[in-house]
N, C-alpha and C positions, 0 to 999 in steps of 0.2 A: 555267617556262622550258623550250623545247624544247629538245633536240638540234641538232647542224648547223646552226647560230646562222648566217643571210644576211646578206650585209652589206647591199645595197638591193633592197627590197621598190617594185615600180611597179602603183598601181592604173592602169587607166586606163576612165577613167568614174568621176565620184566624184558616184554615187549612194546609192540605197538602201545597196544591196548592196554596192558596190563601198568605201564608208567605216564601211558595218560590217564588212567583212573587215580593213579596215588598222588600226581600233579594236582589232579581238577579237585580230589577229597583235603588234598594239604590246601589249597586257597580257600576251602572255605571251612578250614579249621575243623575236620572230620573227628578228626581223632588227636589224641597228644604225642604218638610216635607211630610213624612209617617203616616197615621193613619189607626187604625183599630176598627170594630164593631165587636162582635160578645157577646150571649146570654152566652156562659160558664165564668166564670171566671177565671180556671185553663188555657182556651186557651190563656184569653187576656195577665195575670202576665205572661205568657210563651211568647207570643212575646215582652212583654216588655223587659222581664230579657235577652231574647238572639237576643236585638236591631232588633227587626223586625220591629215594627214599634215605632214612637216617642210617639204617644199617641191614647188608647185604652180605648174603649168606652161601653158599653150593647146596649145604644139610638142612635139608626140614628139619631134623632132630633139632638143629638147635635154637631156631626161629619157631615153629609150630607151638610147641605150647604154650607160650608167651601170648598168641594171637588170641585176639578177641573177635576180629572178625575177617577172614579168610577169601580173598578172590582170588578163583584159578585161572588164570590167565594161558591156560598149556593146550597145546592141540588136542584135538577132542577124543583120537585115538590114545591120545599116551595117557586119557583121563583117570582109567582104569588103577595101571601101578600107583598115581599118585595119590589117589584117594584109599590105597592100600600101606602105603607109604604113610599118611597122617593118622590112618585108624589110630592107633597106640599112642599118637603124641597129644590128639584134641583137647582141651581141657571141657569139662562137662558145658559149658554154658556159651564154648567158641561157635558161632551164626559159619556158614559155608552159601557163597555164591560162584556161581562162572560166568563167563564173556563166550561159552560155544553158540556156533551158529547152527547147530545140532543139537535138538533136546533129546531124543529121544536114547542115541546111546552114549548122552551123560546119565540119563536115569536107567539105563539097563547095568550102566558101570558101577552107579552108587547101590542101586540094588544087587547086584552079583558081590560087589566086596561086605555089606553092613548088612544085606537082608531085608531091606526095604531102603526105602529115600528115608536119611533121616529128619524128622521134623525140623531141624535147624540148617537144614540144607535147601537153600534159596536158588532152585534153577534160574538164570536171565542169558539173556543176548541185547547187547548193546550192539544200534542197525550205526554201527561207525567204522572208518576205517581211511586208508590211504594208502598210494604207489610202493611208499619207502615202507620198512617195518625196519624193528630192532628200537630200542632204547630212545637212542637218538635221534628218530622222528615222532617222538612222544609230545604230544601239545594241549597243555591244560584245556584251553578251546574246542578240543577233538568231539566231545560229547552236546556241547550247548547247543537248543534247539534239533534235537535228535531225540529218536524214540528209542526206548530199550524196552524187550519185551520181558516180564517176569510169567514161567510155566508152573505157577505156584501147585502143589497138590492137598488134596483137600483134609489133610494132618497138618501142613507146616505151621509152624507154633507161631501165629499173630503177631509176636516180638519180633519173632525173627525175619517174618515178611516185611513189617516195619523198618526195622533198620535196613533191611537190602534197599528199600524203596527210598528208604533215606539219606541214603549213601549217594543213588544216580540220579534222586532230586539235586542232593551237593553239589552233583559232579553238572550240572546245569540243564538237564536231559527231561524228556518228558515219558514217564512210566505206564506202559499199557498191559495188560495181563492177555494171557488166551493159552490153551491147552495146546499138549505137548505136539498131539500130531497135526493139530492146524496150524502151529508154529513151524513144523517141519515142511508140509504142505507148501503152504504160501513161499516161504522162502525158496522153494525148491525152484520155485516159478518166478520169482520176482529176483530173485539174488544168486542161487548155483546154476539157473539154466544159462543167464546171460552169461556169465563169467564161462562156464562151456564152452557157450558157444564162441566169447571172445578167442578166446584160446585156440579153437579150431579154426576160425581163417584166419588167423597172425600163423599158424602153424601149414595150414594147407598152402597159403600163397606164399612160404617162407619154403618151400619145396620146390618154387618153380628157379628153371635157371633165371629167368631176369627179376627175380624179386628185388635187386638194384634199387631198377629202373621204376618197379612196381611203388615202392614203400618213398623212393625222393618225391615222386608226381601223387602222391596222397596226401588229400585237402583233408582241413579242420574234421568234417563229417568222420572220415575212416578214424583219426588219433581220437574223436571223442568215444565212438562206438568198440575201439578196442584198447580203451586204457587202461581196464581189466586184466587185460591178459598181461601186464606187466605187475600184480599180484605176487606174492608166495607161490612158487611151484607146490614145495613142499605141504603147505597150508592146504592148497588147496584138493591136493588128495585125499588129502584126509578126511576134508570135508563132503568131497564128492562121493567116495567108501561108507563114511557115513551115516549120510541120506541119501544111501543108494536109491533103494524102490522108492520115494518120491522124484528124487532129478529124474529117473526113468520111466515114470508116467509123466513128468514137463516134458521130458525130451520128445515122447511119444505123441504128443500132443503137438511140440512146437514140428515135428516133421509131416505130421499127416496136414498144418499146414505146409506148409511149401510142399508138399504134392499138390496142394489144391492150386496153389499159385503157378508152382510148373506144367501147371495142367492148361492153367490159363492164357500162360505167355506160349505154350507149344498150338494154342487150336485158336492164338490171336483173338481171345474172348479180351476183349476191351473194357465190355461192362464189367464184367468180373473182378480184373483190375481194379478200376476205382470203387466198387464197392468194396473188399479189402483193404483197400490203400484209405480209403476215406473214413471206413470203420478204427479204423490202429491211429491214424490220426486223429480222431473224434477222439476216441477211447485215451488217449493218453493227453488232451487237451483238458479233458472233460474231467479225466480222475485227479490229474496235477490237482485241479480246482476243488474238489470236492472232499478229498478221503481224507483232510485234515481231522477229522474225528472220529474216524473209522477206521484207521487202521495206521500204518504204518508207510503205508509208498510214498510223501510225502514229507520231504525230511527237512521242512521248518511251518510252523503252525503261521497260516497267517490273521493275527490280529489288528483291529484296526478302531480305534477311537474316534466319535466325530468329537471338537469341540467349539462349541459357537463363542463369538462374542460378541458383548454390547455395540448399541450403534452399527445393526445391518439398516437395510433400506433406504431409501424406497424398495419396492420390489419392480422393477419396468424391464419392458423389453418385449420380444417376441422368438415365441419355443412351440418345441413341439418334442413329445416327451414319448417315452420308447414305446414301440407297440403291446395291445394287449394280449396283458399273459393269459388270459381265461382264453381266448380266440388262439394264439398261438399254442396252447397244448392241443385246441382242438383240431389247429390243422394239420398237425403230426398227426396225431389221434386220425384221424379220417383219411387224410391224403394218401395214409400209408394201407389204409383199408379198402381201398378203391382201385379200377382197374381202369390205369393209365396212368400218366404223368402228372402230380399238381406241382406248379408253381406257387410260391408265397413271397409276398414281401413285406415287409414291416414288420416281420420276425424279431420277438423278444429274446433277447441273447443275453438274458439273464438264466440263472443256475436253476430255477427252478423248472422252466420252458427245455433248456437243454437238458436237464432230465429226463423229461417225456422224449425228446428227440434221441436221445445217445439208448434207451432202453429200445424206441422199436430198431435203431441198428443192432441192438442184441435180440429181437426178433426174426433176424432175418431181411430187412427191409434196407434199400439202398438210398440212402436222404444224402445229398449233396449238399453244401455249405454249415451253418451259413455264414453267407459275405454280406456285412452292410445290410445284413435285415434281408439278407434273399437265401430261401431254399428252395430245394428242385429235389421233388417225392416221386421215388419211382414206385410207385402201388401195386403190393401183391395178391390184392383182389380180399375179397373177405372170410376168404378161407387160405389165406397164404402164407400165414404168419408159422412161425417154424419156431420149437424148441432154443432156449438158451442155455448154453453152457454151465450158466451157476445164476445165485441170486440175482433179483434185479435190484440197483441200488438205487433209491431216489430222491436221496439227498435229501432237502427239508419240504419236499414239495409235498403236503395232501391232496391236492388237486389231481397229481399224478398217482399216486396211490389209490384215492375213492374209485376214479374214473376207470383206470385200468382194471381193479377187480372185477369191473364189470365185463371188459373185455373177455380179459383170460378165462375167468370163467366159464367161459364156453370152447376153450379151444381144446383141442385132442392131448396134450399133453400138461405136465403137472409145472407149475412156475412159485416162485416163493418174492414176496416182494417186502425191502427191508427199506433202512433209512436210519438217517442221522439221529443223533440225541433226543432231539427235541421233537421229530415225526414219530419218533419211536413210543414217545408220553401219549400220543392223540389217539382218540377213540375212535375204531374203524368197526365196531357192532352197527353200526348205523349202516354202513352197508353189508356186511357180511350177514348178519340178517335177513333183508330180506331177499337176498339173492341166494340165502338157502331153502327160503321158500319158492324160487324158481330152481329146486333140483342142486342147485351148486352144492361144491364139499370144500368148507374151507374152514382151517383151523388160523386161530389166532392166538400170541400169547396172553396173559394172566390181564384180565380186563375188557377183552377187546382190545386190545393194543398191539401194532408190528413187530414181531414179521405177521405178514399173510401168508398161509402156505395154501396153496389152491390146487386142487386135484384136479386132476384133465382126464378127458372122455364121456363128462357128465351131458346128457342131453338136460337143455332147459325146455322149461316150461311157462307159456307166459301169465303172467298175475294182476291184479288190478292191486292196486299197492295204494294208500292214503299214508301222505309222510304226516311220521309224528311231530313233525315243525321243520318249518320251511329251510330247502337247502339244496341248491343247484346241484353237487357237486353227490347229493344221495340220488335226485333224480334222474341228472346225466348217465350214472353209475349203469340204470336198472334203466334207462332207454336206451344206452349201449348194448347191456346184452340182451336187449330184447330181441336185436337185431337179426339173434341166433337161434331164438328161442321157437320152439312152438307157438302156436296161435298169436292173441293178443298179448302184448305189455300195456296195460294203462297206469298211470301217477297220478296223482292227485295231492297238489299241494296247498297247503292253507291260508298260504299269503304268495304273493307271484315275488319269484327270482327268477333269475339272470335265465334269459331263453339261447345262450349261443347256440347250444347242441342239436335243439330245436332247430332252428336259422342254417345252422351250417349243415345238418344233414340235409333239408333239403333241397341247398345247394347240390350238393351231390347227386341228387337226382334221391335221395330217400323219401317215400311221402310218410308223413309227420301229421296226424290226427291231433285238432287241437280246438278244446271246446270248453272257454272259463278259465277255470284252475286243473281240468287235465290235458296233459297229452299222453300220445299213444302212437306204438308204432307196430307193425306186421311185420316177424321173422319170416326170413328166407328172402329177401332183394338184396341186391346191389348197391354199390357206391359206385360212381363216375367221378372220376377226377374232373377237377376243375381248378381256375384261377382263384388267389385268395389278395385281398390286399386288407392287410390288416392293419385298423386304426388305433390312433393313442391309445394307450392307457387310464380311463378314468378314475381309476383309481390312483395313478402315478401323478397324474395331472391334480387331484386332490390338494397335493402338500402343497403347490404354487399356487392354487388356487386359495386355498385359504392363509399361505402368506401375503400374499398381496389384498386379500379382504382386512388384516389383521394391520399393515403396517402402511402408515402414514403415508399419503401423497404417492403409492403405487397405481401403477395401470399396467397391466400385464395381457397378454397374448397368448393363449395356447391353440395351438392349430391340428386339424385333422381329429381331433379327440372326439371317442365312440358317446353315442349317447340314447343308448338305448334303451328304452322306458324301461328296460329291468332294472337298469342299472341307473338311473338317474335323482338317485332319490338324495344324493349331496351336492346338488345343482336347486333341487326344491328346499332343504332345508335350509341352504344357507341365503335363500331369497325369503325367506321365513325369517331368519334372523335379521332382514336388511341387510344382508348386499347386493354389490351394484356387481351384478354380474348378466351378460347379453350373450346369447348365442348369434351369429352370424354364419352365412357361407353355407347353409344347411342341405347337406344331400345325402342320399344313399350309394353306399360303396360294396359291393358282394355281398346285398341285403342285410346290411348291418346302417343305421343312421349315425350321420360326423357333423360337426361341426367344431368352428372357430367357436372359444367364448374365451369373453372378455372382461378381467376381473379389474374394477377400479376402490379404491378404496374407500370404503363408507362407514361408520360408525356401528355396529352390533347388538343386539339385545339379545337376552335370553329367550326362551321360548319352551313350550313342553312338544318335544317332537311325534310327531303324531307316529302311532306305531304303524299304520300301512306304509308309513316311508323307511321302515325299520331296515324290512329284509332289502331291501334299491338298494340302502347304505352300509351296508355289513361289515365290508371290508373297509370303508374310509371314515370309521368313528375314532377311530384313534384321531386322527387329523380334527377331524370337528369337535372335541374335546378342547384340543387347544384355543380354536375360535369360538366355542363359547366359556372358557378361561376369559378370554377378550371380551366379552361381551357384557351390555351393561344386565346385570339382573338376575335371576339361577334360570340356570336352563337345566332339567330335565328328562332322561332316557328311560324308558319303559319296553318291556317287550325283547329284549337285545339276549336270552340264555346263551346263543349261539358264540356270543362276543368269548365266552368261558371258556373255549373250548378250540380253538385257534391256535396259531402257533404261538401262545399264551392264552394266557386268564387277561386277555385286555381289557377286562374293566378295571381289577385289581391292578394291576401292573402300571396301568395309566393313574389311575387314584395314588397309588402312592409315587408316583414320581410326580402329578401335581401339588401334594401335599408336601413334598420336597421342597419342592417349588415356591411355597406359600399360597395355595391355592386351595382354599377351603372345597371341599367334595364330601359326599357320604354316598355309600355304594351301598344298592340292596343286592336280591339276589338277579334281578333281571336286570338290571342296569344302573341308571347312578345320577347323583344328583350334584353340578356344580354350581359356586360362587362366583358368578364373574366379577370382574374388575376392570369394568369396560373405560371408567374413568382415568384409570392412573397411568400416567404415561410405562410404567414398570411393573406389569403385569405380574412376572416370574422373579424369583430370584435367582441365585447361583447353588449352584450344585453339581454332584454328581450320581449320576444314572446310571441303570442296569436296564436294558432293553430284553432281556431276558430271550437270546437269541432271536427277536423278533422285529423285523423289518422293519414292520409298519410305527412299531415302537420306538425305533430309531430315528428315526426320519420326520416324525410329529414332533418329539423335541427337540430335531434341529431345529425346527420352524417356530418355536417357540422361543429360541435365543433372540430373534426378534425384538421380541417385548420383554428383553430380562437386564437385571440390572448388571447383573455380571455375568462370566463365564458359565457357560452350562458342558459337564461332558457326559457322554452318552458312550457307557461303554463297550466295547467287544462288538462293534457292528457289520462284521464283515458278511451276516447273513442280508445286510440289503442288495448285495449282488444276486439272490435271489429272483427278485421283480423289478432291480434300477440299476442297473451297471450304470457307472457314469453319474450318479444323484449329487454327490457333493460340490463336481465340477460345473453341473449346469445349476445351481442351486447359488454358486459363485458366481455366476455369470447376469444374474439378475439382482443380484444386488447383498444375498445372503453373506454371513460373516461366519465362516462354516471351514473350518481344517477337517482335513482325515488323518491323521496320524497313527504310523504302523506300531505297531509295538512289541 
């Protein structure tokens, strides 16, 4: 049952669509009477006989006035007479929506008949539909977990945008807004170009004399790619008339490819091939996964729940947990800037690594894989990076956004770089700053906040830069484009972080000036490709490592895990608290240091963490939170601003879900102070969590179901696929008591 219960509900067109909306609004009790118009008689008896609607009609005259709220369900050309047809019958306070997949000449209709959009006149497009049409393939189900776009204009009367919204919330659907001509745009591309082009080889190879022969011997592949074309003729004219000059700049587009591809299969260009074939596959692997919040190409949101329960552990066994993401964005980042072939393997095939990878194939760059943690970068030197087509999208990754700014910013053309919800909140003046004191021109929206939009042709110039608090990911940023820049780049940071960029360029043959707390590097050289083998994740390896510090009678195993004095400072602090934690097997792997370490279970104390171990542990306080929750005594955090500022407020966000918990804390502004409870066997209690789209957030309170007396859930975590694809299953396999559940 919604809200604001209508009393008559008017389809008018009782098709498809039009008597699955008055289906999906009658079960959830919309309104107190359904009616219907339409010119067939065979449609009207058909929603009568299978209760679509109460009463159906030929005449608006004699249904319209009566309606309180109006969906036109009519092809988009015929939108015209009928919204000339209801002028005279509306009553003052009836609300008007449609179902076209065309906004722009439903509002040249509504303005040619009334004089403007009227304010109670709710443009949408519901992204639904099927083979069959007519009445009787109407299916209350048709809308749930699908998007509908509402083209609201910036008059329509608040009320009345509510109840549209309230209607295909009913109808079980998820409501997204965006203006009229981007509405037209995108679909032109995403939804009339296919149907096109369906229609054109069902049509051209239905010309040939043995199309028989053609259509009996076509596998799954051809029936799923032109299922389309067994659509509405009729519909679909209309639609295409329509949104003429958009389907004609898609069409224009999708032909100057395939010239590019006919070009390649005629002069046997092979690499060409799979750079196309590998970019369209990336690209539609990559967006399935990602555009759930962004738009509309994905038509079911995937949600996912962890929920633990009492009685996990021990924690035992032996893992080895996904490569690291800092080192994997950077061997995209480099491999692709360098001139020859890198191999990588132990590639993080998490969302936020395949970001940085799927954006330089929208530079122009040919990345193969990955399979099983292996890619193969075909590098186009440092000046080889080419113009993208449109935005770059990068999903929840900052890493990808700080680091890239720096790139782009030196390249000959203009690039804009966007992101999900929650990269969208995060402050990027940290770098857009000072890389406009190296020359850059780069606008940001309201705060410092995404999109970047970044101007190209700027020459850089190099700067001695002192960060205003320590941050890999501002330094990396501003030794990337120094790369490009006149003279010197020097940094200076005021506590040491994570040196990948460092390390890996001059793998590559870059020389990397490095003296204290600065480095420095000379524009104008090179990159050389090179081999990468990239180790654990220390930060990934964190949450097993401190479940097995945390839970009784564990000994655990983590293997190959990076441990690089930037990064090592949750190996120091949690031997500061008393654990029994040993590295073994200690080598260096493509100038990066690995080892084996082995977490046995020991008892905890609190402790005041010393702040030069602050920036080492950046990213795994969320995790050490929980183990000193565990631990006997208040442990302490000082120095931590940056923790604010993340893909959350992680101190905040963790403080009150320990307080949840039962976990005494008080947060200042640099950090935060806990109560442990190292004694009780039941550290935590039962509850439920909001991770606040944040990974690391999620994944720390699984590991706290551990020590809880009851159930814990942790909601909406599907951004752990971010940096852990796979974290629940191998989190299960050592002993954790951890569901993922879709939702």
């Amino acid at each position: 049952m919604v809200h604001n219960r209508i009393n008559k509900l008017l389809v008018v067109g009782l098709g498809l669509i039009g008597g699955s909306v008055a289906l999906a609004a009658r079960r959830a009790g919309f309104a107190a009477e359904y009616l219907g118009v339409d010119l067939a008689q065979d449609e009207r008896q058909g929603a009568l006989t299978l209760g679509v609607v109460d009463r159906a009609s030929e005449s608006l005259a004699e249904l319209v006035p009566e309606a309180d709220l109006l969906v036109l369900a009519v092809p988009v050309l015929a939108m015209q007479p009928v919204l000339q047809a209801i002028k005279p019958l509306l009553k003052p306070t009836a609300v008007i929506t449609d179902v076209g997949s065309c906004k722009a000449v439903v509002l040249d209709a509504a303005t040619a008949v009334f004089g403007q959009l009227p304010p109670r006149f709710v443009l949408g497009h519901p992204i639904a539909g099927a083979e069959k049409s007519g009445v009787l393939a109407a299916r209350v189900e048709l809308f749930e977990r699908r998007k509908v776009i509402l083209t609201p204009a910036p008059d329509n009367d608040p009320q009345a945008l509510e109840l549209v919204r309230q209607l295909w919330t009913a109808c079980g659907a998820e409501v997204l807004e965006m203006d009229v001509t981007q509405h037209d745009q995108v679909l032109a591309r995403t939804s009339h170009l296919p149907h096109l082009l369906a229609f054109s080889l069902v049509d051209t190879l239905a010309r040939r004399d043995e199309r028989l022969d053609i259509f009996r011997y076509a596998a799954g592949g051809f029936r799923d790619f032109t299922r389309v074309a067994a659509s509405d003729p009729v519909m679909w004219r209309d639609i295409f008339l329509a949104n003429r000059d958009a389907t004609l700049d898609a069409l224009d587009e999708f032909l100057n490819g395939v010239q590019r591809l006919k070009s390649a299969v005629e002069s046997r260009d092979a690499e060409a091939l799979v750079s196309i074939f590998t970019r369209a596959k990336s690209a539609r692997d990559y967006f399935t996964a990602l555009l759930n919040e962004t738009g509309y190409q994905t038509m079911q949101n995937k949600r996912i729940n962890f929920v633990t329960q009492p009685g996990g552990g021990p924690v035992a066994g032996q893992i080895r947990v996904p490569g690291d993401k800092s080192i994997s964005h950077r061997s995209i980042m480099l491999g692709a800037l360098a001139t020859g072939i890198t191999r990588v393997k132990g590639f993080l095939e998490g969302e936020d690594a395949l970001a940085t990878l799927q954006t330089f194939r929208d530079l122009g760059v040919l990345i193969e894989g990955p399979h099983n943690g292996e890619v193969t970068i075909h590098g186009v030197g440092i000046k080889g990076l080419k113009q993208p087509q449109g935005p770059l999208y990068l999903g929840n990754s900052g890493t990808s956004m700080r680091l890239l700014a720096g790139i782009l910013a030196a390249q000959s053309f203009d690039t804009e770089l966007t992101g999900d919800a929650s990269l969208s909140k995060r402050p990027m003046g940290r770098v857009a700053d000072p890389l406009r004191l190296m020359g850059a021109e780069i606008e940001t929206a309201e705060g410092g906040r995404p999109p970047l939009k970044i101007k190209g042709g700027q020459k850089l110039k190099g700067i001695t830069y002192d960060l205003p608090m320590a941050s890999a990911q501002v330094k990396s940023c501003l030794l990337l484009a120094g790369l490009w820049a006149e003279g010197e780049t020097r940094v200076t940071e005021p506590a040491p972080t994570r040196d990948h960029t460092e390390r890996m360029l001059q793998g590559f043959g870059y020389p990397v000036f490095k003296q204290g707390a600065t480095a420095a590097v000379q524009g104008g050289g090179e990159l050389t490709a090179c081999d990468i083998d990239i180790p654990a994740d220390i930060s990934s390896a964190t949450f097993f490592m401190v479940a097995a510090a945390i839970s009784p009678g564990s000994d655990l195993t983590l293997e190959h895990v990076g441990i690089n004095p930037t990064r090592d400072g949750v190996i120091n602090i949690l031997r500061l608290m008393g654990a029994d934690l040993t590295l073994s097997n200690q080598r260096e792997v493509g100038g990066e240091p690995v080892a084996d370490i082995r977490v046995r279970y020991a008892p905890l104390k609190g402790i005041d963490i010393p702040e030069d171990q602050v920036p080492l542990a950046i990213d795994e306080f969320p995790a050490l939170f929980i183990a000193a929750a565990c631990a006997e005594g208040t442990t302490r955090l000082r120095g931590a601003e940056e923790l604010r500022v993340k893909e959350s407020d992680r101190i905040q966000v963790m403080a009150d879900g320990l307080l949840a918990l039962g976990v005494d804390c008080t947060v200042v502004d640099d950090g935060i102070d806990i109560q442990g409870k190292g004694n009780e066997t039941n550290v935590f209690g039962s509850a439920s969590l909001q991770c606040h789209h944040d990974h690391r957030i999620a994944m720390s309170f699984a590991v706290a179901g551990l020590r809880a007396s009851g159930s814990i859930t942790i909601e909406d975590c599907a951004t752990v696929n971010t940096s852990f694809p796979g974290f629940a299953e191998l989190a299960r396999s050592v002993g954790l008591k951890l569901d993922a559940i879709s939702g």
